[in-house]
ROGUGU-652206 format. One record per residue: residue in three letters; x negated, y, z of N, C-alpha, C in turn. Coordinates in steps of 0.02 Angstrom, whole numbers, always signed. Example, Ala and Ser with C-alpha at 12.3 -4.5 7.8 and 13.67 -1.06 7.14 Angstrom:
! residues 2
ALA_-660_-284_+390_-615_-225_+390_-660_-165_+390;
SER_-642_-112_+354_-684_-53_+357_-645_+2_+394;
//
This chain:
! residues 255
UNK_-1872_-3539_-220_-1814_-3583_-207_-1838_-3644_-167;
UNK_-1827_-3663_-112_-1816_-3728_-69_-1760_-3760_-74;
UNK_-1764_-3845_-41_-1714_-3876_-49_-1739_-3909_+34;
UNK_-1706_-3951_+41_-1692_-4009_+103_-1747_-4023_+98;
UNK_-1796_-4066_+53_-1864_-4094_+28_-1917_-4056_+57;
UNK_-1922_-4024_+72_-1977_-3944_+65_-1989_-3918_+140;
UNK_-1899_-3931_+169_-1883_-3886_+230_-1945_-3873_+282;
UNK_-1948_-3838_+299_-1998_-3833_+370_-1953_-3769_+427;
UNK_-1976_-3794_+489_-1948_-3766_+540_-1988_-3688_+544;
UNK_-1972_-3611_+518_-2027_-3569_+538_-2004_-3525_+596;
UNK_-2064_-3523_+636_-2070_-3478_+710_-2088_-3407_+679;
UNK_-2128_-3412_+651_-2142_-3336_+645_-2129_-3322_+571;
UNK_-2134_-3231_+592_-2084_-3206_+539_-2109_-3112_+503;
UNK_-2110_-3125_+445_-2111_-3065_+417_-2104_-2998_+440;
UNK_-2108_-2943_+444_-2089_-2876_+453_-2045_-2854_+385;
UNK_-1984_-2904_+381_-1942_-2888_+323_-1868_-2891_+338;
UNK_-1839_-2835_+328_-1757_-2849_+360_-1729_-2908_+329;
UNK_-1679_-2937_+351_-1634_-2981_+331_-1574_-2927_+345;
UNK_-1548_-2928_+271_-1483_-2872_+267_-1422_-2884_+278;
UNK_-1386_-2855_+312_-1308_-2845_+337_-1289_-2904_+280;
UNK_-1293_-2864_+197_-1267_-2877_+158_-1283_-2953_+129;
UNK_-1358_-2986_+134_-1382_-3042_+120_-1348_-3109_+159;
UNK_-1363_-3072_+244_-1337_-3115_+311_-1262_-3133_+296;
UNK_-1219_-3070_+272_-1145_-3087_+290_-1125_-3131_+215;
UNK_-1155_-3128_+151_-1137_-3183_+117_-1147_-3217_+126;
UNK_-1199_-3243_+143_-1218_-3334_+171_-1181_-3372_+240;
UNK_-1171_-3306_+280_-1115_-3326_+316_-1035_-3339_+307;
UNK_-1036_-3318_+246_-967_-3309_+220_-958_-3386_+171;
UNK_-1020_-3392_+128_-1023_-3440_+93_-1026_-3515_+137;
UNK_-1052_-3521_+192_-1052_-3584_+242_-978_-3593_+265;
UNK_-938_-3542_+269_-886_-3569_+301_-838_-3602_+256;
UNK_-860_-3620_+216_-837_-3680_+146_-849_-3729_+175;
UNK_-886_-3743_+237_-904_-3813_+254_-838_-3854_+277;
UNK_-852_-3904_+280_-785_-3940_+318_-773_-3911_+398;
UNK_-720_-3939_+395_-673_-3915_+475_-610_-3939_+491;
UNK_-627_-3968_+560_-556_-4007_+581_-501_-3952_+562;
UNK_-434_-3996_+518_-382_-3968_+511_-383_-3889_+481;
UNK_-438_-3883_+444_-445_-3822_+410_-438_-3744_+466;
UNK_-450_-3780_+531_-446_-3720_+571_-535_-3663_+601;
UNK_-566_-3706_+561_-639_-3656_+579_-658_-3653_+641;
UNK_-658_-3699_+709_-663_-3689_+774_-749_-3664_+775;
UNK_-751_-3605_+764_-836_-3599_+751_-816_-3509_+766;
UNK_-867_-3485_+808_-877_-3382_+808_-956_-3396_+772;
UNK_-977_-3351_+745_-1034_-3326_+765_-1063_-3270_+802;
UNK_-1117_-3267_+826_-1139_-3192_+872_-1222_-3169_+840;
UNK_-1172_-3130_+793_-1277_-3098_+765_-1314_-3054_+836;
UNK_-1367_-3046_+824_-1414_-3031_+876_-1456_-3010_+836;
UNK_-1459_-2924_+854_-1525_-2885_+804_-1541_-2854_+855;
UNK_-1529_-2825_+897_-1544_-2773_+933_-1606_-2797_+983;
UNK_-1664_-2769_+1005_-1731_-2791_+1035_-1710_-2801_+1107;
UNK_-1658_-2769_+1128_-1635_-2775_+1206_-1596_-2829_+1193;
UNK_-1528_-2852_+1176_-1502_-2928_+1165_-1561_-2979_+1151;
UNK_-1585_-2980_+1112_-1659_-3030_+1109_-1693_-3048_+1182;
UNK_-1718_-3002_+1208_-1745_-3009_+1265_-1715_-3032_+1319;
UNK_-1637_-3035_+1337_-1604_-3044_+1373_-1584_-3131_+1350;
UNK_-1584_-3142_+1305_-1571_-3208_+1272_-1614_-3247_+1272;
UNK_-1699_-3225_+1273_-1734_-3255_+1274_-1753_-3296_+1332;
UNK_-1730_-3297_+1396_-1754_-3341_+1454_-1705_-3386_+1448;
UNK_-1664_-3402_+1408_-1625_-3445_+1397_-1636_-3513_+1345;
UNK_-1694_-3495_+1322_-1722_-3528_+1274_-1790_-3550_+1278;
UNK_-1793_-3526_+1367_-1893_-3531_+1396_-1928_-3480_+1371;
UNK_-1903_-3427_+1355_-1948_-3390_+1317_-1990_-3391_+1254;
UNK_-1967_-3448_+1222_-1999_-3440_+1149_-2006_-3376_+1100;
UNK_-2085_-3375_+1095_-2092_-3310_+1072_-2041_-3300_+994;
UNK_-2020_-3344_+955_-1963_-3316_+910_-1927_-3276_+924;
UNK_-1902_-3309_+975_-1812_-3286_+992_-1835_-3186_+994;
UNK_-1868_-3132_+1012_-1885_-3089_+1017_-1918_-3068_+961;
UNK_-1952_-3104_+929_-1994_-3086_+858_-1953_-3074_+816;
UNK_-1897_-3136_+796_-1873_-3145_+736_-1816_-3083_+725;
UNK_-1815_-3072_+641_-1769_-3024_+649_-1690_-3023_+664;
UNK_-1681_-3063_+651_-1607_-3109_+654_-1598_-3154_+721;
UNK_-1565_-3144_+763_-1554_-3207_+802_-1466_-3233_+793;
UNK_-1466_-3299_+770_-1380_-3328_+805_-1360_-3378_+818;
UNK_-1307_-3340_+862_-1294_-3405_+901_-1218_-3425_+888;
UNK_-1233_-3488_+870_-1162_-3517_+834_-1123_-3558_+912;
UNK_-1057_-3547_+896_-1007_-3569_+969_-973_-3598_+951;
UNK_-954_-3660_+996_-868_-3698_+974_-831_-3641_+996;
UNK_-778_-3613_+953_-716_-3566_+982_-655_-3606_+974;
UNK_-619_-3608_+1028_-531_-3630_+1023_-502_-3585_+1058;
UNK_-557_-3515_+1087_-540_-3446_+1105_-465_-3430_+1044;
UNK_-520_-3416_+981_-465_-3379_+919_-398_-3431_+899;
UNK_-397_-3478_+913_-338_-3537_+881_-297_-3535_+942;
UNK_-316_-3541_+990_-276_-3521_+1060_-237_-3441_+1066;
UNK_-271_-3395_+1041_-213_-3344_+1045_-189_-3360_+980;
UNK_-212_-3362_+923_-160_-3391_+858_-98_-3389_+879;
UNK_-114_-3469_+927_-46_-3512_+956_+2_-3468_+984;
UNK_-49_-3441_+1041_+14_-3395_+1102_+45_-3334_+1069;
UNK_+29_-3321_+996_+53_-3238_+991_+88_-3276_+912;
UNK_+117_-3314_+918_+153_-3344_+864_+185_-3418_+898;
UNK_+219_-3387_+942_+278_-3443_+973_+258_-3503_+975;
UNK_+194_-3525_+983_+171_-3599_+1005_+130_-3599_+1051;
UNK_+109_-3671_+1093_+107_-3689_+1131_+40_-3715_+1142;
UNK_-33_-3682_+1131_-98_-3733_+1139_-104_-3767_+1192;
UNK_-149_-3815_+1170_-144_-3862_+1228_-217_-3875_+1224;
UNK_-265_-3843_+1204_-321_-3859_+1176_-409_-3849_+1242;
UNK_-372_-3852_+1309_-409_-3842_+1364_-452_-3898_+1387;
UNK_-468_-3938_+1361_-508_-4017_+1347_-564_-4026_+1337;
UNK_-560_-4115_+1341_-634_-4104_+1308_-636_-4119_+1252;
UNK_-604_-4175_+1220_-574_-4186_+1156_-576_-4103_+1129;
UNK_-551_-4062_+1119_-549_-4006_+1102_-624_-3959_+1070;
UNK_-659_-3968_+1119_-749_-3939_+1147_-769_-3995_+1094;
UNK_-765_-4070_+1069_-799_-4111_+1056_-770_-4085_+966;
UNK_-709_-4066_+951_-697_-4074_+901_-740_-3988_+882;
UNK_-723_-3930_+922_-758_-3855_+901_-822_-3885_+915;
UNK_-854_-3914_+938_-916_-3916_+943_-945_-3947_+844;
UNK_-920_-4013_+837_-908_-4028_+758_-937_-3986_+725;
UNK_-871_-3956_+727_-869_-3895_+663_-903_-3846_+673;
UNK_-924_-3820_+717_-995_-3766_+753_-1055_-3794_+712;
UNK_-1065_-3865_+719_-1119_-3889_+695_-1146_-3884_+633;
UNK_-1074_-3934_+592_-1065_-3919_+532_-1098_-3847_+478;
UNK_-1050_-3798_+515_-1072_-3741_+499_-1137_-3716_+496;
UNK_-1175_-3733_+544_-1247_-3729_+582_-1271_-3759_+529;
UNK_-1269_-3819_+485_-1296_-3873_+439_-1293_-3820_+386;
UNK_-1224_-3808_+375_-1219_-3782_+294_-1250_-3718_+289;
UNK_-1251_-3670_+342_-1290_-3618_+333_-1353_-3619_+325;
UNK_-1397_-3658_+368_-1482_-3689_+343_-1478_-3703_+277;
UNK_-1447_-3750_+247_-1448_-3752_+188_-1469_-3695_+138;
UNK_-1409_-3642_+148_-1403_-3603_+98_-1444_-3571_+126;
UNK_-1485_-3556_+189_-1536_-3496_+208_-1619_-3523_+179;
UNK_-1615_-3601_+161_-1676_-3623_+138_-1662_-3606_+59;
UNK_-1604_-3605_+26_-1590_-3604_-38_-1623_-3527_-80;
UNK_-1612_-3481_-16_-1624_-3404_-22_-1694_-3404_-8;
UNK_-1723_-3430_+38_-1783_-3399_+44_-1810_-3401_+110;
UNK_-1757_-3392_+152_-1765_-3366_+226_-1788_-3426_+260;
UNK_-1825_-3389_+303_-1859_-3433_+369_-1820_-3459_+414;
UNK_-1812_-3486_+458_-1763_-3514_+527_-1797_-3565_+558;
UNK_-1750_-3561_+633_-1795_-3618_+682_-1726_-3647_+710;
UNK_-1694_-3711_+719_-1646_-3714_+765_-1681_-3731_+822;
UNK_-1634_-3679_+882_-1666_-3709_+955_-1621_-3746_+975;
UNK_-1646_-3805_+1015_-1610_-3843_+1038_-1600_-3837_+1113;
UNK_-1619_-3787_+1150_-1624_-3749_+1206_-1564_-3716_+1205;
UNK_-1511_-3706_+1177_-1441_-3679_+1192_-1397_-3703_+1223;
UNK_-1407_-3771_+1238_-1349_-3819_+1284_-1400_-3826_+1337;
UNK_-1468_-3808_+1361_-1469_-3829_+1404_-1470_-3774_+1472;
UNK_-1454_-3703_+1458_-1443_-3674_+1516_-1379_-3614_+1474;
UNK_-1316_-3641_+1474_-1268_-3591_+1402_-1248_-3525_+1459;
UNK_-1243_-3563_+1537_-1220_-3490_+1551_-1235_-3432_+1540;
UNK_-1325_-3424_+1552_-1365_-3361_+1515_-1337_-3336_+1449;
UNK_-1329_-3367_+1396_-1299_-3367_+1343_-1236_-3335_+1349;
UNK_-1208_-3367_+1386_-1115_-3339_+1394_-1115_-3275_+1417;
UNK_-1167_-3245_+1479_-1171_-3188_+1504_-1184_-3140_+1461;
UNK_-1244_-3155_+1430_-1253_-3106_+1395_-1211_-3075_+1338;
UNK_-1196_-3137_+1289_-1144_-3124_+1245_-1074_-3110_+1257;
UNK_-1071_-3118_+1327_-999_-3098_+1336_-925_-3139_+1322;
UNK_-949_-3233_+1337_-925_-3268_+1295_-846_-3277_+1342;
UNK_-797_-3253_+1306_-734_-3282_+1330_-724_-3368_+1338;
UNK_-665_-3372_+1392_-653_-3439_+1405_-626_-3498_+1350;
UNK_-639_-3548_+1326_-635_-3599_+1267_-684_-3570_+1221;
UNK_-749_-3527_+1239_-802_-3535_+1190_-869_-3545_+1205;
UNK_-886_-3592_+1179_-963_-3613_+1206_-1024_-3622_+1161;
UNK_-1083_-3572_+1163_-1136_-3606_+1124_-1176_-3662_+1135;
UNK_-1174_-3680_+1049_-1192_-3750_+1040_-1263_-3748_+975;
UNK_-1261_-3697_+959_-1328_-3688_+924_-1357_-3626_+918;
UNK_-1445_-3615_+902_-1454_-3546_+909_-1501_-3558_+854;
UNK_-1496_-3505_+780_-1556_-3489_+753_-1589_-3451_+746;
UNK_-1645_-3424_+726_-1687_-3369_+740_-1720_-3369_+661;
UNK_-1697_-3328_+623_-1704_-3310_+562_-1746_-3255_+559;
UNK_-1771_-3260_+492_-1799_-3213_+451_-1840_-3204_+405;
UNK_-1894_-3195_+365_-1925_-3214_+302_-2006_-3246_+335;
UNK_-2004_-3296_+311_-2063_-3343_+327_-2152_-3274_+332;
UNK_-2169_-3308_+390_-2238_-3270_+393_-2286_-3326_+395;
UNK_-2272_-3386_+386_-2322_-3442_+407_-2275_-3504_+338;
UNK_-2333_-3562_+320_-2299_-3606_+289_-2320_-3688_+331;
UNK_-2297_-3707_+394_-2310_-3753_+438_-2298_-3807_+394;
UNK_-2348_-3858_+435_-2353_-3930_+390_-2279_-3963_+411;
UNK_-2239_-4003_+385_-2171_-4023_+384_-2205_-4065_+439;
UNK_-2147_-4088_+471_-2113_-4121_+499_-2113_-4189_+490;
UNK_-2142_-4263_+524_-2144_-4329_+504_-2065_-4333_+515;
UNK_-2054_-4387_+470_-1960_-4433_+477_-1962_-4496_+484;
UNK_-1943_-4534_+502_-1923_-4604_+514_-1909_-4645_+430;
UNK_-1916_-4685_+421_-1896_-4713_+346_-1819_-4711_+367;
UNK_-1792_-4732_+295_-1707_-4733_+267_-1710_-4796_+322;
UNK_-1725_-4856_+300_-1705_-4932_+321_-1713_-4917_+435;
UNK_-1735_-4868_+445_-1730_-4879_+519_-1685_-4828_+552;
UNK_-1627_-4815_+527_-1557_-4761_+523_-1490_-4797_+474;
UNK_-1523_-4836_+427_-1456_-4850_+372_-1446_-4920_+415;
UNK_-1361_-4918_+419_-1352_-5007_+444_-1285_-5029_+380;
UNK_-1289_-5086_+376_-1265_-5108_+312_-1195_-5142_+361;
UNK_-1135_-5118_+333_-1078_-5155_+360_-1081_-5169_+435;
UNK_-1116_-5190_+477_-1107_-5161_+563_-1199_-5145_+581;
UNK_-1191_-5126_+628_-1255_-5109_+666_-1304_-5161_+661;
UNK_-1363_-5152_+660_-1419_-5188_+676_-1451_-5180_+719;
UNK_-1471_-5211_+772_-1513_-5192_+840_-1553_-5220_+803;
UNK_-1615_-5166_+857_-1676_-5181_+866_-1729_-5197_+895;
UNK_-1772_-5258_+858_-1816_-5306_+866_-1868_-5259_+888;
UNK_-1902_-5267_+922_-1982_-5252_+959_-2025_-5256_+895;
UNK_-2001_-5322_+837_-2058_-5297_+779_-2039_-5249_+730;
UNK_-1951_-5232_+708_-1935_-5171_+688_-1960_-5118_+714;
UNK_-1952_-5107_+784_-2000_-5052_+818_-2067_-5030_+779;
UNK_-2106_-5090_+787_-2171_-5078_+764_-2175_-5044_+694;
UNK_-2122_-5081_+658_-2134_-5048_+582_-2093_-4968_+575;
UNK_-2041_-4976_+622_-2018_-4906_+583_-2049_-4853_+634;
UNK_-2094_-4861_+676_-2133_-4791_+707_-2210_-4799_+715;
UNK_-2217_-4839_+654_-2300_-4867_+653_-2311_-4780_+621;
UNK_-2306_-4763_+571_-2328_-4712_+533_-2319_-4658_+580;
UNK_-2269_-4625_+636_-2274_-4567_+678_-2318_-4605_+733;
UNK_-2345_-4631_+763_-2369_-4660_+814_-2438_-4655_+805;
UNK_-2450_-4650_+719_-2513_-4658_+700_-2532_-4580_+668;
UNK_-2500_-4540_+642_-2530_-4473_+625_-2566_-4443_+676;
UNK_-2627_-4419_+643_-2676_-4405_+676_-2656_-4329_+744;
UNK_-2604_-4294_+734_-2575_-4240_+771_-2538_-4277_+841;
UNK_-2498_-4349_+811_-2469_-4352_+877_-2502_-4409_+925;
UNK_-2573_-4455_+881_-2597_-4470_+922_-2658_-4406_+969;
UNK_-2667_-4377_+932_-2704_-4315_+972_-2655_-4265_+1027;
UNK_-2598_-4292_+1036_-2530_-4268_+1067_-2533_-4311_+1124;
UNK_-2565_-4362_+1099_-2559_-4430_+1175_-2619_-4410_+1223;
UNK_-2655_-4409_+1164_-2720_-4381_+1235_-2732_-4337_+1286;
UNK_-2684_-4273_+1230_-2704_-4212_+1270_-2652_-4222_+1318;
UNK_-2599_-4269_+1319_-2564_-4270_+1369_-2598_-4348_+1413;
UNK_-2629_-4345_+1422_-2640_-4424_+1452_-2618_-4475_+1459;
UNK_-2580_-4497_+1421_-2535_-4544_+1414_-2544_-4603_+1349;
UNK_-2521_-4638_+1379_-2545_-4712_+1325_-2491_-4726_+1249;
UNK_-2433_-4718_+1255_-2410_-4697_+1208_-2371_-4649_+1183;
UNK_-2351_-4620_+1147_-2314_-4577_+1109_-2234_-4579_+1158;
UNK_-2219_-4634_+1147_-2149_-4645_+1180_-2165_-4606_+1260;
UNK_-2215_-4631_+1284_-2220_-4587_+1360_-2250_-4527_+1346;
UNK_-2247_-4494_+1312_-2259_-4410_+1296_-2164_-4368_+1313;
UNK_-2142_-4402_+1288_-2077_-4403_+1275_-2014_-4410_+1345;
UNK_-2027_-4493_+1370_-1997_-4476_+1437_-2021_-4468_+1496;
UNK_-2089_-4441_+1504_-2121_-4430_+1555_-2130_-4366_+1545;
UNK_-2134_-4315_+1493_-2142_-4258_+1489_-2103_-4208_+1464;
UNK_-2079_-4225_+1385_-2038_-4185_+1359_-1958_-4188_+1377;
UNK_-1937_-4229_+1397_-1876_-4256_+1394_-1862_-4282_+1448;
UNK_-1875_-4298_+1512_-1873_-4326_+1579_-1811_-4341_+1579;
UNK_-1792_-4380_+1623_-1746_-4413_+1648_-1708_-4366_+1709;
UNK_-1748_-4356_+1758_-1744_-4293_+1778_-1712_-4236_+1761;
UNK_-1745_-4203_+1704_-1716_-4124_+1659_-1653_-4150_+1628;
UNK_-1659_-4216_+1608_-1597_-4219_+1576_-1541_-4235_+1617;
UNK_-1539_-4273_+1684_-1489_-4259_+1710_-1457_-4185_+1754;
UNK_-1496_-4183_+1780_-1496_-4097_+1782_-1461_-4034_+1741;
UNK_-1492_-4043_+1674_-1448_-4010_+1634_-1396_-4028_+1597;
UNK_-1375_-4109_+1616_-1301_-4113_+1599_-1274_-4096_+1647;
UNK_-1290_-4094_+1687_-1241_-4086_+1790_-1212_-4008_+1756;
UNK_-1260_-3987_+1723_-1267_-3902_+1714_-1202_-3892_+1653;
UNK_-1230_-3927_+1599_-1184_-3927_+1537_-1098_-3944_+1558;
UNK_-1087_-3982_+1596_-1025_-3999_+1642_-1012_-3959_+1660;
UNK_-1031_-3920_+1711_-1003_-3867_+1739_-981_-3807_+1700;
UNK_-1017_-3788_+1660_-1028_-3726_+1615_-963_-3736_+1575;
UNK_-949_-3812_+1538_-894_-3805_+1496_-815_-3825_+1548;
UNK_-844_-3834_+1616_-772_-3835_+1632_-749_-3758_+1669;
UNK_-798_-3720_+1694_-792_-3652_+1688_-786_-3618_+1617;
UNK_-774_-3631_+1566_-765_-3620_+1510_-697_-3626_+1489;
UNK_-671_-3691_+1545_-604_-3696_+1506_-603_-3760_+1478;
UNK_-665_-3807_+1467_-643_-3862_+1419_-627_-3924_+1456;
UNK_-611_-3930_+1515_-635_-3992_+1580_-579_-3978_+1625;
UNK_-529_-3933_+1612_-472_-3925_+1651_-432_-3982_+1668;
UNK_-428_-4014_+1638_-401_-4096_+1646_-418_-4149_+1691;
UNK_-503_-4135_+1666_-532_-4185_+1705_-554_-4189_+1765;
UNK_-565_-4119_+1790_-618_-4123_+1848_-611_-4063_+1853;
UNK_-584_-4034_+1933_-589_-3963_+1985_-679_-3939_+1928;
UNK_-661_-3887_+1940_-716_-3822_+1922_-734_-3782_+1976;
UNK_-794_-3779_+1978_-821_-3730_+2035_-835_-3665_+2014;
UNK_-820_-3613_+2067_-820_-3542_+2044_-902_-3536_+2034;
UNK_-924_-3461_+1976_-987_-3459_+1985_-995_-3408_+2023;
UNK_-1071_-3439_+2054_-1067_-3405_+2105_-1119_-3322_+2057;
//
């Protein structure tokens, strides 16, 4: 039994099925989570098959999980299913937005939360990639994603083959703000990222990258300024070819 306390992110994975029957209760049991207006704006898309894997995987850089693990899914904002709801029961959606994408996205998440939960509660391994928003059309192709649905998370499940050292966190006091916000001081800085700045992994993270601090590992390498505008230019487009940006801004055909 695991809890939140314990959690660790696992890449690699057992030679042990994860069953129809195991997968679809825990999927069944998450959708207890909250949700705007009790409407579930959330699909899921299981992924077992070794050919879907592989095709999914350059979408994610190729992380050797995504193909290893036995389980792959990918959780979507849908206002696909609430949109025909509407049209095949004499109403009127209007749900082609972004407001719309921001609220299925929510509850996508949500879901995404409460299922880790219960998959650490059971036993099971998982990784969330955070590589699903940044190139979704691959994603959409493959899965076949109709218009008002977009993935917004991907996990890669299955029974732990490794037990990785956790994960450093930030203290409570540099996230909790008491009655309004607290900005931050250059000497708060110091205290609430003295302890990650200083573990011996991510200063050995600075070196091997040549770089003087931790923070420039980050926007000089992992995270650029660059990649990230880039793949919002990308994320834009994708959800207004999707359907969610009809309002705001002409959509370009893909080519």
């Amino acid at each position: 039994m695991k809890n939140l306390l314990t959690r660790r992110s696992i890449r690699k994975y057992a030679q042990r099925e994860v069953t129809e029957q195991l997968l679809g209760r825990l999927l069944t049991e998450a959708a207890r989570t909250q949700t705007m207006g009790n409407l579930q704006l959330y699909s899921v898309v299981i992924t077992r098959s070794e050919e879907k894997k592989r095709q999914l995987a350059p979408a994610h850089f190729n992380q050797p999980m995504v193909t290893e693990a036995p389980v792959v899914l990918t959780i979507c904002a849908d206002f696909n299913r609430t949109t025909q709801w509407a049209l095949n029961r004499k109403a009127e959606p209007g749900y082609d937005n972004l407001l719309s994408y921001q609220n299925a996205a929510t509850d996508a998440l949500l879901y995404t939360q409460t299922l880790c939960c219960l998959m650490d509660e059971e036993g099971l391994g998982y990784c969330f990639l955070g590589t699903t928003v940044y190139q979704p059309q691959l994603i959409i192709d493959v899965l076949e994603l109709p218009r008002l649905v977009m993935p917004v998370a991907t996990l890669t499940v299955g029974w732990p083959a490794e037990e990785p050292q956790q994960s450093d966190r930030l203290p409570l006091e540099s996230f909790v703000h008491e009655e309004t916000y607290r900005d931050y001081t250059p000497q708060a800085i110091d205290t609430y990222y003295n302890n990650k700045e200083n573990l011996p992994e991510n200063r050995h993270f600075v070196e091997l990258n040549n770089k003087e601090t931790l923070a420039q590992v980050f926007t000089d390498i992992r995270y650029t300024k660059n990649d990230n505008e880039a793949m919002s230019a990308t994320l834009l487009e994708t959800l207004c070819r999707q359907g969610f940006m009809r309002q705001q801004r002409p959509c370009r055909r893909q080519e």
